[in-house]
C-alpha positions in Angstrom: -19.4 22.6 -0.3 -16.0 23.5 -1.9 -16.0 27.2 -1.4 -13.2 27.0 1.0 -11.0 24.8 -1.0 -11.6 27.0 -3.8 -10.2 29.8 -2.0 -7.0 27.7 -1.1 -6.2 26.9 -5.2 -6.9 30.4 -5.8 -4.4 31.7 -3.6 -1.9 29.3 -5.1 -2.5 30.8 -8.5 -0.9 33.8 -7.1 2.4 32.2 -6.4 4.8 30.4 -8.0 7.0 27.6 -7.1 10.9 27.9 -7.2 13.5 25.7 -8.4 16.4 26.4 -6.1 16.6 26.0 -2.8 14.6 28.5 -0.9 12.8 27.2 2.5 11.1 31.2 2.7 7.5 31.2 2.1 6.3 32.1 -1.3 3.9 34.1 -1.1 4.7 37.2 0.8 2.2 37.2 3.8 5.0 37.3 6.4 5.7 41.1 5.8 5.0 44.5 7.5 1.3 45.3 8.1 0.3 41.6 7.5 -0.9 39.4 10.5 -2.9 42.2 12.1 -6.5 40.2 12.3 -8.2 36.9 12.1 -9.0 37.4 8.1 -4.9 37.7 7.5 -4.1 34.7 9.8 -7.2 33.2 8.1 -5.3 33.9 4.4 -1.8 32.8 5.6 -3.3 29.2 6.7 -5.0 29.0 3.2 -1.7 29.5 1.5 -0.2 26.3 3.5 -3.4 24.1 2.3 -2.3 25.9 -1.4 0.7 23.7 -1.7 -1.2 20.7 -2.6 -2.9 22.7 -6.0 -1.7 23.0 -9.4 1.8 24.7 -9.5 4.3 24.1 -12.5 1.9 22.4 -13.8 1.9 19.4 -11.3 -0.2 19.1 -8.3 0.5 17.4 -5.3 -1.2 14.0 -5.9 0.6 13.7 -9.1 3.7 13.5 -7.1 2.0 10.2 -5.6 1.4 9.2 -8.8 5.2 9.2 -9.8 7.0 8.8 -6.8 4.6 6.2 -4.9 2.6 4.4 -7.7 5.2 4.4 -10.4 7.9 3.1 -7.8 5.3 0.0 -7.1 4.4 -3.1 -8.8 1.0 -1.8 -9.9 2.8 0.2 -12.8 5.0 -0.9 -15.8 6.6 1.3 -17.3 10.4 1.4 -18.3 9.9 3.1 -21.2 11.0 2.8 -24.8 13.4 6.0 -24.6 13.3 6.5 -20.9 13.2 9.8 -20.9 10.1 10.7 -18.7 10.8 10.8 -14.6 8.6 8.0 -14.2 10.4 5.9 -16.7 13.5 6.1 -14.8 11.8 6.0 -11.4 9.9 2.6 -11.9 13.4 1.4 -13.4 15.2 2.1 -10.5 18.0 3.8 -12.0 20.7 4.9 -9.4 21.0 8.2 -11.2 17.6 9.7 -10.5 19.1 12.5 -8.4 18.9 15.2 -11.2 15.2 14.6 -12.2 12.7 17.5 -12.0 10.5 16.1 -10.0 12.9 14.9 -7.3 13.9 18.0 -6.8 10.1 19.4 -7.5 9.3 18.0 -4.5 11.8 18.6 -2.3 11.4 22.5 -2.8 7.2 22.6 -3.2 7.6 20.7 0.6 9.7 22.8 2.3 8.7 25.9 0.9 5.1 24.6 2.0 6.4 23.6 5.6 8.0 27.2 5.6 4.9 28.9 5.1 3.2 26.4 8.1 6.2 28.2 10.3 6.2 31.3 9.7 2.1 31.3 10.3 3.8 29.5 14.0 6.1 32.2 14.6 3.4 35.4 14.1 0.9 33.3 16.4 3.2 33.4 19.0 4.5 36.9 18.0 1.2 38.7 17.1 -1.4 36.1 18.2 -3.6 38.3 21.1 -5.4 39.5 18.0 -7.1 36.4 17.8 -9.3 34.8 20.0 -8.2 31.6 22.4 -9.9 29.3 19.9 -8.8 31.2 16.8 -5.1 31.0 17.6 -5.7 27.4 19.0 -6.9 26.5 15.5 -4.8 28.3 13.6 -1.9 26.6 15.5 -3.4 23.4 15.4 -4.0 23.5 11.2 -0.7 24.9 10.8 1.5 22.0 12.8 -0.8 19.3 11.0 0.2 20.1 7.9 3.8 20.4 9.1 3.7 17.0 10.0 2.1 15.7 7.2 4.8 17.3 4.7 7.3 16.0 6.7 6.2 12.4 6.5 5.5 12.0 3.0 9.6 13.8 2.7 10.9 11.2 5.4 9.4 8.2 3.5 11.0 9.6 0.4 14.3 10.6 1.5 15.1 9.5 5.0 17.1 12.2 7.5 15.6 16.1 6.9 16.6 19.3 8.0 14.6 20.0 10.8 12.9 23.4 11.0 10.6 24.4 13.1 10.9 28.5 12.5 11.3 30.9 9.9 14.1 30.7 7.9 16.1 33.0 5.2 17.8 31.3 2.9 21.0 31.9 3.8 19.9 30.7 7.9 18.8 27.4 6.1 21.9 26.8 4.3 23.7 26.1 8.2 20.8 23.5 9.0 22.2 19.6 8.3 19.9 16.7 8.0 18.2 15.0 11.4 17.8 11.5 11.4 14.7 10.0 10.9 14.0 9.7 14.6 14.8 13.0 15.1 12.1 14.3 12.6 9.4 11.8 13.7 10.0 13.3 17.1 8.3 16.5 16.1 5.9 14.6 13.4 4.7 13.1 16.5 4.3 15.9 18.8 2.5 17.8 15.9 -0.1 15.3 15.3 -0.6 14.8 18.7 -1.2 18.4 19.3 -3.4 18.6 16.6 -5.8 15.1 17.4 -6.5 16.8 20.7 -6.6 20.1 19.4 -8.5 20.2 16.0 -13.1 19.4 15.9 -14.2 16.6 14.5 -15.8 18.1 12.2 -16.9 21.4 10.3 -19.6 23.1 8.4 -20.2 22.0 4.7 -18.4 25.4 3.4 -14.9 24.2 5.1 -14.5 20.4 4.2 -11.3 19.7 3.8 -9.6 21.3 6.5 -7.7 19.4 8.7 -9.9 17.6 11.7 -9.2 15.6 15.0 -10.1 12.1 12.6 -7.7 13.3 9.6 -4.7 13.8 12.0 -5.6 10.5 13.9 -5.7 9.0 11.2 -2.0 10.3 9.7 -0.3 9.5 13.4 -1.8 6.1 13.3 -0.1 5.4 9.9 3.2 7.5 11.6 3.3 4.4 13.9 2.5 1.6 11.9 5.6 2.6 9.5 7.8 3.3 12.5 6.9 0.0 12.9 8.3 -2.0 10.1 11.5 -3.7 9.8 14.3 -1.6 9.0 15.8 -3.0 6.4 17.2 0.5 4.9 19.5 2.2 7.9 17.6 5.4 6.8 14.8 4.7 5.9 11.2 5.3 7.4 10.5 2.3 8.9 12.3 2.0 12.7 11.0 -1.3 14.0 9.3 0.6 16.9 6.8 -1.9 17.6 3.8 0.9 17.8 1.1 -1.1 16.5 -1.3 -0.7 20.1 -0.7 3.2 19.4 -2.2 2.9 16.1 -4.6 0.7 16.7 -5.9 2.9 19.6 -6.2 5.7 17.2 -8.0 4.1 14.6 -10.6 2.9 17.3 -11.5 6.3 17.7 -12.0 7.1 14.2 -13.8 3.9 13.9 -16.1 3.9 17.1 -16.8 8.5 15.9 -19.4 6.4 13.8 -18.6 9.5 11.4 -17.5 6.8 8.4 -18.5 4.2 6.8 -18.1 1.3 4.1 -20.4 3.0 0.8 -22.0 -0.1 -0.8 -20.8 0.8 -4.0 -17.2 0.8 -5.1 -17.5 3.2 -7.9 -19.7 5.6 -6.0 -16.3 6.4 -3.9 -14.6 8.5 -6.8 -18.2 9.5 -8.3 -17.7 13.4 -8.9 -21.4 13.7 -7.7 -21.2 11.9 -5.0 -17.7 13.4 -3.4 -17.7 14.2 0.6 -19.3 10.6 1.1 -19.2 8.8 4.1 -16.2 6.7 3.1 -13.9 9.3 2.8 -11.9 10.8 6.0 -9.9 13.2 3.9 -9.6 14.3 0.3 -7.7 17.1 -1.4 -10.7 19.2 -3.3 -10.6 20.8 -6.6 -13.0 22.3 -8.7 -13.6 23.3 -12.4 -14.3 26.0 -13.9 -11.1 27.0 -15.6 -10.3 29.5 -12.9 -6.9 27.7 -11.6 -9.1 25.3 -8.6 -8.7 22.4 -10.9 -6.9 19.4 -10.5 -4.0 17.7 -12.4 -3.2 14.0 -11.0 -6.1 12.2 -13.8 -4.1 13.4 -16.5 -1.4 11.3 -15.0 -2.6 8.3 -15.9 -4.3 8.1 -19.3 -2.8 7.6 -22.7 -2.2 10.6 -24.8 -3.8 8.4 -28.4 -7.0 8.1 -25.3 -7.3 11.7 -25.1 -6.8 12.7 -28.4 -10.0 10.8 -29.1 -12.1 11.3 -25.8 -11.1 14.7 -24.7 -11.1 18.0 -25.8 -7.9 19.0 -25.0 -4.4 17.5 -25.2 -2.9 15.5 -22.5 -1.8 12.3 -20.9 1.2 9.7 -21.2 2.7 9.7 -24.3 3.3 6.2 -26.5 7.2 6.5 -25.3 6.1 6.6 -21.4 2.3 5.2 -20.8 2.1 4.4 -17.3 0.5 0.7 -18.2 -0.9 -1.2 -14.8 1.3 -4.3 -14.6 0.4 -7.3 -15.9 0.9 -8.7 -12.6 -1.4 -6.8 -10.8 -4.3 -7.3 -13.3 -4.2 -11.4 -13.0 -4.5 -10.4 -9.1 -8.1 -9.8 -9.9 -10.6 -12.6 -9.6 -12.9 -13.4 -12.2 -16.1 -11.0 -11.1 -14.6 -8.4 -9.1 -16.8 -5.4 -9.5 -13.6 -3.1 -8.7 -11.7 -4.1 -12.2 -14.3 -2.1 -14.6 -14.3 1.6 -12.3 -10.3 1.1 -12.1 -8.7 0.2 -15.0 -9.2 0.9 -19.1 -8.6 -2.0 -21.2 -8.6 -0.9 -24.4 -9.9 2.2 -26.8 -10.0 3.1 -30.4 -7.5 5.4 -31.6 -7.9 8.7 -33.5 -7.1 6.1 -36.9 -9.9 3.6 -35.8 -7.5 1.0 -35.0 -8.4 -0.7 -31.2 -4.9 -0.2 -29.1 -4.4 -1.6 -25.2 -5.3 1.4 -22.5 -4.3 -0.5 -19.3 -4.3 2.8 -17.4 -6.0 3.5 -14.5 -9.4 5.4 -15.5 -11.2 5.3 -11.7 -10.6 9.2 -11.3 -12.2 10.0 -14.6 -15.4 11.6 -15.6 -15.7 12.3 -19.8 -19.1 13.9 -18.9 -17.4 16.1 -16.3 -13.9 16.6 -17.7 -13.4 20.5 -17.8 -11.2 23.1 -19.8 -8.5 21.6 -20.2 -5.9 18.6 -18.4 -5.3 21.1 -15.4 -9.2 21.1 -14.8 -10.5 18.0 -13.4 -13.1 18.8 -10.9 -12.5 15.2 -9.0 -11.5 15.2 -5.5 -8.6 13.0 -4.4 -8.8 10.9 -1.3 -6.2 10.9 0.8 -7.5 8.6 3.9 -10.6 6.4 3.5 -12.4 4.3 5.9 -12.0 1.1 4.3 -8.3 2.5 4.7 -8.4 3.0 8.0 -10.2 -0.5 8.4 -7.8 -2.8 6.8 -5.3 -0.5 8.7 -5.9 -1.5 12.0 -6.4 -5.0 10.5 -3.2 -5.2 9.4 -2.0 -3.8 12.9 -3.9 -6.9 14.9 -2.4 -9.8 12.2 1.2 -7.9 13.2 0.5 -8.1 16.9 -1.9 -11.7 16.9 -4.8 -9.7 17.5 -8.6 -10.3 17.1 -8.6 -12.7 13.7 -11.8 -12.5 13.3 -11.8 -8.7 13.0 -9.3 -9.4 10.2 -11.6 -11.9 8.3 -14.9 -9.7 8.9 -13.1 -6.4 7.4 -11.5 -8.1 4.5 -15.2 -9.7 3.6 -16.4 -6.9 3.7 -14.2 -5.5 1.5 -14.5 -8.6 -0.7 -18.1 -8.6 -0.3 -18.8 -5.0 -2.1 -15.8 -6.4 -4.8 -19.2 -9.2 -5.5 -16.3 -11.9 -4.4 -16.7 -14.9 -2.3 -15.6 -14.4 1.8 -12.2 -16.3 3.3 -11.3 -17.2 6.5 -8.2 -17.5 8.3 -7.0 -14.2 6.3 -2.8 -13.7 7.1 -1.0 -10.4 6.5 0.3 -11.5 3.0 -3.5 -12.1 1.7 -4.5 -8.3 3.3 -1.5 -7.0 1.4 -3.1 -8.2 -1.9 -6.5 -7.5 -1.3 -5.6 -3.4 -0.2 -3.3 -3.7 -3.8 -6.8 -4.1 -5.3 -8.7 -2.1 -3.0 -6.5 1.2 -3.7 -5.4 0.4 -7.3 -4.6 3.9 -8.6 -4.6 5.9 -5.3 -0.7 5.1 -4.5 -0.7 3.5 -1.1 0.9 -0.3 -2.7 4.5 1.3 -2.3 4.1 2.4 1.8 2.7 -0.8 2.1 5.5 -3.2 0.9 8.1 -0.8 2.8 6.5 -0.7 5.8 5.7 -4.5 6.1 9.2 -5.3 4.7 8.0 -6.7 2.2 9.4 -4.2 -0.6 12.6 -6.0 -1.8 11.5 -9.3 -2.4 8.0 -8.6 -4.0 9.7 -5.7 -6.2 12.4 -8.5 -7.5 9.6 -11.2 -8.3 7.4 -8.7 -9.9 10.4 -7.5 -12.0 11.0 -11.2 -13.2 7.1 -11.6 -14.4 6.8 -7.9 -16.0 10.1 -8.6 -17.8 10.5 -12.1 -18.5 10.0 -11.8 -22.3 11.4 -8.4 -22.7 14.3 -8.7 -25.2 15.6 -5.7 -23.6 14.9 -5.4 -20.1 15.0 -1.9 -18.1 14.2 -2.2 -14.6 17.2 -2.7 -12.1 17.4 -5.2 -9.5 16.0 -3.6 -6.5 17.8 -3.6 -3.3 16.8 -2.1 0.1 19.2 1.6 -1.3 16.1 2.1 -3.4 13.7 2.4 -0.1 14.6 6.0 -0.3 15.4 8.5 -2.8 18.4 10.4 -3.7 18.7 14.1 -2.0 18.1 16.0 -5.4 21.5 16.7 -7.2 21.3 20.7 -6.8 20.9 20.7 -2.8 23.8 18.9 -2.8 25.5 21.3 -4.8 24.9 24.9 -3.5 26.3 24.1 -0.3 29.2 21.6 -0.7 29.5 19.2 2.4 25.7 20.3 3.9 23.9 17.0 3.0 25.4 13.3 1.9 24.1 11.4 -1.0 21.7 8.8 0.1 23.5 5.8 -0.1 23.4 3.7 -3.9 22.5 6.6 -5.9 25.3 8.8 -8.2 
């Protein structure tokens, strides 16, 4: 079931990820005597798909983890020394522009979108050794993942350099930032292409490759977050008023009858029961100790957790835990069946004493963790039904659509959750209930942006998390804090090329 996404972490073992600016791809498939069959083409596409493995020691759901998750109110965390990224990114420090991961993921995305180009530029170079289909595909996989790179990197940092073709490093250096519009012009056209372009589906040995649902299903949330207020002048949202788009995208996702609502809530993330009908798309990993593993549920545990339950080191240190807000746990209801798979409460430490956990546990298996905190076998999902569901709900409450649609998809959500059905549900109420509903898989962040909702939540959340702290962290959050900061050492090696996103040093 996994063999091909085995094949894709694999090949990212083989390369490494730089920490200068350097859009060329990584590995080196784009020389002499490559690109001469389908098997090349075949390898070149795999290294695209590698970017979201294990590279300097990260992988690329832990980037959601910090950047999306950390940034929201599901996570407190400022820190007693404030040393670790996350520290400083849920505190909203205006200096963030030198952290490692900032800049970590401004060079793994465009080295990854530089790969997905030059695989564009051989098709159309060297592409009559393929067949009609082949190249089709090929084209199709490679401009989907384009696009999808380049909207999580608009969301975090607003205007792009916009490339399209291979690039040396010294051509990339005369490329300035596009604004937003600019770059969702050819997010847009590269979805598009690849809805009408990609199958529905494929055979059990390639899940996880792109499809005609996944890249539905990533326009459709392109044009709800065009559609949001703009409340940053850079930001991702573009008040657009594209709701119909979406909507008509997820209908066809919705009326494939390809997904469906599990029963159980747990069984979603159950590492036996992965490829299940809920999920649209997940990022696959497997264990084994061969470099196929994944990283992101080290990312939320408790190192005095691990030390106990694992057999290997690991997890958030006492100085940095990554504790789920206070806030968001009294959001629960008494007897909702999602608290117990989604969040640990408490443990007993390697001295027997029994300390707070409050980290989210839904991704984790003790039974099936694997070599070491690089290993995790769990696949993470990127686009779930019950996603896609409350997405188009929250599309119809934005445009006075169908209301009963709204009510009947958030019962159903709150049905499985064992809680009690509502009527008359508004946009506010669907908010909360998909901050439940996708605790731990960093979607609360897009959500407050895009609904405009970010500013004022994040400052009332920041009053409740700190009210009794006799030293509080976390800044006052205005819209600057939408987007990130361009990372410090892209601003340096070519003096004048970018601007500083406005409020940060």
């Amino acid at each position: 079931m996994k063999r091909y996404i085995y094949i894709l972490m694999i090949s990212l073992a083989l390369v490494s990820c730089e920490d200068d600016l350097n859009l060329s791809p990584i590995s080196q498939a784009g020389s002499i005597g490559f690109y001469n069959n389908f098997d090349d083409f075949q390898q070149a596409v795999n290294g695209i798909y590698a970017a979201f493995g294990v590279s300097s020691n990260i992988d690329y759901p832990s980037l959601y983890v910090v950047l999306n998750e950390c940034r929201s109110d599901n996570i407190y965390s400022p820190g007693q020394s404030g040393v670790r990224d996350w520290n400083a990114i849920n505190n909203f420090e205006n200096s963030i522009a030198t952290l490692g991961t900032i800049n970590h993921v401004w060079n793994r995305s465009f080295n990854a979108i530089m790969r997905a180009n030059t695989v564009l530029d051989r098709l159309a170079e060297k592409g009559d050794v393929l067949s009609a289909a082949q190249r089709t595909q090929f084209e199709a996989e490679a401009r989907f993942l384009r696009a999808f790179l380049y909207f999580d990197l608009v969301k975090w940092f607003g205007p792009l350099p916009k490339i399209e073709t291979f690039l040396t490093p010294t051509e990339a250096l005369e490329v300035e930032r596009s604004s937003v519009s600019e770059i969702y012009d050819l997010i847009i056209s590269d979805l598009t292409f690849a809805a009408d372009q990609l199958p529905d589906s494929y055979s059990a040995g390639s899940v996880g490759r792109a499809t005609s649902h996944i890249a539905k299903g990533v326009l459709a949330r392109v044009y709800i977050t065009r559609s949001g207020p703009q409340l940053h002048p850079d930001g991702p949202c573009l008040n657009s008023g594209e709701y119909a788009q979406a909507i008509s995208l997820l209908d066809e996702i919705i009326n494939s009858n390809s997904f469906s609502m599990v029963d159980d809530y747990a069984s979603i993330f159950a590492y036996d029961n992965e490829n299940n009908p809920e999920i649209v798309w997940a990022f696959s990993f497997i264990t084994g100790g061969v470099g196929a593993g994944g990283y992101f549920p080290t990312e939320y545990y408790d190192e005095g957790w691990a030390r106990v339950n694992l057999p290997f080191a690991g997890g958030n240190p006492g100085d940095g835990s990554k504790k789920v807000s206070d806030e968001l746990i009294d959001s629960y209801e008494d007897g909702d069946l999602r608290i117990e798979p989604t969040i640990q409460f408490e443990y007993v430490s390697d001295q027997g004493d029994t300390l707070l956990g409050r980290f989210y546990d839904k991704f984790m298996d003790l039974a099936k963790a694997g070599g070491d905190r690089f290993d995790w076998s769990i696949d993470y999902p990127v686009l779930r039904y019950t996603d896609v569901m409350m997405l188009k709900a929250e599309c119809l409450l934005q445009t006075g659509g169908d209301q009963n649609f709204v009510d009947q998809v958030v019962n159903a959500v709150r049905s499985r959750a064992g809680l009690d059905p509502i009527s008359g549900v508004t946009l506010d109420q669907l908010l909360e209930e998909r901050r439940r509903e996708f605790a731990g898989e960093n979607l609360r962040w897009d959500d407050l942006v895009r609904t405009g909702r970010v500013v004022d939540v994040m400052n009332a959340w920041r009053a409740v998390e700190e009210a009794d702290q006799m030293d509080p962290k976390i800044q006052q959050i205005t819209s600057d804090y939408i987007i990130y900061p361009i990372p410090s050492n892209q601003l340096d090696i070519k003096a004048g090329l970018y601007s500083q996103n406005q409020g940060y040093n």
